[in-house]
C-alpha positions, 0 to 999 in steps of 0.5 A: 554837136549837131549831125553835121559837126559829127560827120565833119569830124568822122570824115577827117579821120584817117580810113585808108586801109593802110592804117588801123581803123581803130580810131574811127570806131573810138569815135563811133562808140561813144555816141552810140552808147550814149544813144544806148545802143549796145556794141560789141567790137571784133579785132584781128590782125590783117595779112600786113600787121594791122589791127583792125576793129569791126563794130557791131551796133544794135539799137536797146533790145536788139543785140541778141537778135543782131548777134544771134544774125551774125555769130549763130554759134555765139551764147547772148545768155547772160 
């Protein structure tokens, strides 16, 4: 699949804040994880009931130190 066919296929995902992201992110973390970036995914239920998923990706070698960046107070020891 080349970078346009993939962007093509994100895009047609459903992103209206009314409905859950999840399926975007579903998209999302094969293909990252196939390029061995590791992800790390953060849901919560928003004020109207909906799931939502944030994703954190960060290039091999690197996901400690995002981590460490984003949730200080979060243990990255194995």
């Amino acid at each position: 699949m080349t970078v346009v066919e993939y962007l093509e296929n994100l895009i047609r995902i459903p992103s209206v804040s009314s409905v859950s992201n999840r399926p975007i992110v579903e998209y999302a973390v094969p293909v990252l994880q196939g390029a061995h970036w590791g992800t790390r995914l953060m849901t919560h239920v928003d004020a109207s009931g909906l799931e939502k998923v944030n994703l954190v990706a960060a290039a091999h070698g690197q996901t400690s130190k995002i981590l460490k960046l984003i949730w200080p107070s979060v243990s990255t020891a194995a």
